[in-house]
C-alpha positions as CSV (number, residue, x, y, z in Angstrom):
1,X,0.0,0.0,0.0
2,X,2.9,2.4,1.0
3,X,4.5,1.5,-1.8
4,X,2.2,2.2,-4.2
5,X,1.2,5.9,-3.1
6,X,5.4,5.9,-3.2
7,X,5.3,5.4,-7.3
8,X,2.0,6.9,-7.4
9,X,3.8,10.4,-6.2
10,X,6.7,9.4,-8.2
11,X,4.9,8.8,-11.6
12,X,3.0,12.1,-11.4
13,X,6.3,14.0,-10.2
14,X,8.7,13.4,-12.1
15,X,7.3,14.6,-15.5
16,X,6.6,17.7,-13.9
17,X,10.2,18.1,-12.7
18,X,11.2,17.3,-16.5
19,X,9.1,19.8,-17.8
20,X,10.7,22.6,-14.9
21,X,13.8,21.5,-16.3
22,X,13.1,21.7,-19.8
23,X,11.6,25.4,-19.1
24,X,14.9,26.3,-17.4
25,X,17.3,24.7,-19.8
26,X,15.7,26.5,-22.8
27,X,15.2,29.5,-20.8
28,X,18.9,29.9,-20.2
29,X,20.2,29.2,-23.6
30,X,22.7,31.6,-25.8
31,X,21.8,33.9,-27.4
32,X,23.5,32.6,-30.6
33,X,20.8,30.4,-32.8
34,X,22.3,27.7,-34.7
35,X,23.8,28.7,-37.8
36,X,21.8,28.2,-41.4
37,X,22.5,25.9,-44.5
38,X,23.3,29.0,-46.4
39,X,25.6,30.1,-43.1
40,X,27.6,26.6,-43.0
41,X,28.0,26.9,-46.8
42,X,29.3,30.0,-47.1
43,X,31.8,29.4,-44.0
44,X,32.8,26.3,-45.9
45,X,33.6,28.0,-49.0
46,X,35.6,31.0,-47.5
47,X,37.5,27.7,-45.5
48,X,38.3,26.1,-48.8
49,X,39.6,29.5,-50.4
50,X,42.0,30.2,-47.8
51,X,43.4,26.8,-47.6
């Protein structure tokens, strides 16, 4: 009986504590967005010319 209020609380919990985190984690991100197609292309072109 203990047991099962035990995962019962631990079942509704923890999603909830995922979510918190996922809230913060994205939250507190840079502020530099991953760079575009067109972004990586270009920096691989200007690579290749100055090799």
């Amino acid at each position: 009986m203990v047991f099962d209020t035990l995962m019962m609380i631990a079942v509704l919990t923890l999603p909830l504590l995922a979510g918190a985190f996922m809230l913060w984690f994205m939250s507190t991100g840079k502020g530099n967005p991953a760079p575009t197609q067109e972004e990586i292309e270009i920096y691989k072109k200007n690579r290749a010319n100055k090799a």
